[in-house]
N, C-alpha and C positions, 0 to 999 in steps of 0.2 A: 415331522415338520422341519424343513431348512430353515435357517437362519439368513437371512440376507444381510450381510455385511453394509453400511452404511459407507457411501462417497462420502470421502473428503470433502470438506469446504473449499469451494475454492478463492484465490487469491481475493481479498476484502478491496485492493484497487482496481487489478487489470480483470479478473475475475477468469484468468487461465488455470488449471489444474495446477495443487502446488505441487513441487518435486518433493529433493530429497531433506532439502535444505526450506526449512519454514521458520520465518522469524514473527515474533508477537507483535502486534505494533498497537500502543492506548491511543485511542482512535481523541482523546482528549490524554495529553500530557500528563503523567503523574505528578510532577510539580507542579500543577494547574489543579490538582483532583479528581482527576481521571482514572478508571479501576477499567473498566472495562478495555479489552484486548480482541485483538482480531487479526486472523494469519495471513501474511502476507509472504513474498518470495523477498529476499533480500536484495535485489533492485529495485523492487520496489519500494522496500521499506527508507533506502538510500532517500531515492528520488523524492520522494514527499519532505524527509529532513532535510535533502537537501534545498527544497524550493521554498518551506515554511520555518519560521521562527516557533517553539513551543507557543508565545502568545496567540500566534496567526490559529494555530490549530486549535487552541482550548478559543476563542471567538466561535470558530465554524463549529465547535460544539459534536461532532464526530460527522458530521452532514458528509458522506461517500460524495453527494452531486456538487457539491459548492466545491471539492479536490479537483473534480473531474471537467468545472467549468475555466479552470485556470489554463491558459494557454500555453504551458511547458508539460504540465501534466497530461492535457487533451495531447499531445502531440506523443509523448512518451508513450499514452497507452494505445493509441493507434498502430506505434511502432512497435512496439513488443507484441504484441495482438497477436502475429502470426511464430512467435519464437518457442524453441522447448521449455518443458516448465523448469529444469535446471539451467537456464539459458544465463549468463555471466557478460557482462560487458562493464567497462569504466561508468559511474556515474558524473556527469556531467556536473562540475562546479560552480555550474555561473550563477549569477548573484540572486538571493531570494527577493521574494516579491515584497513592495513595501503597499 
């Protein structure tokens, strides 16, 4: 009997295969009480801190669709969409959402 090796997860935001490079991200803040983790690429992990405050996140409570209905993040993941899963660029600094 084979054994069939099991896929990777893919990215918890954009949902592109991860590469080489996989970061954890608490889908709820650990200084908010947050344990559970979920693998993301390190853009993306970027992009979410940089668009929420740890409070913004522990509110949405780990909700994937409430990330993906914000307007910088909707655009972000449209954009990478088509990128390799080790794909690197500057994350964007501009101001989080209040």
């Amino acid at each position: 009997m084979a054994l069939i090796a099991e896929a990777p997860a893919p990215c918890w935001l954009c949902a592109r295969a991860l590469g080489a490079r996989v970061q954890w991200h608490h889908t709820v803040p650990k200084t908010k009480g947050g344990r559970t983790t979920v693998p993301v690429h390190p853009i993306c992990h970027r992009t979410i801190h940089t668009n929420f405050t740890n409070a913004q996140l522990a509110r949405m409570a780990g909700d994937r669709n409430r990330l993906l209905e914000h307007g910088e993040i909707a655009r972000f993941v449209a954009w990478i969409g088509d990128k390799p899963p080790d794909f690197h660029a500057p994350t964007r600094s501009a101001g989080r959402s209040r």
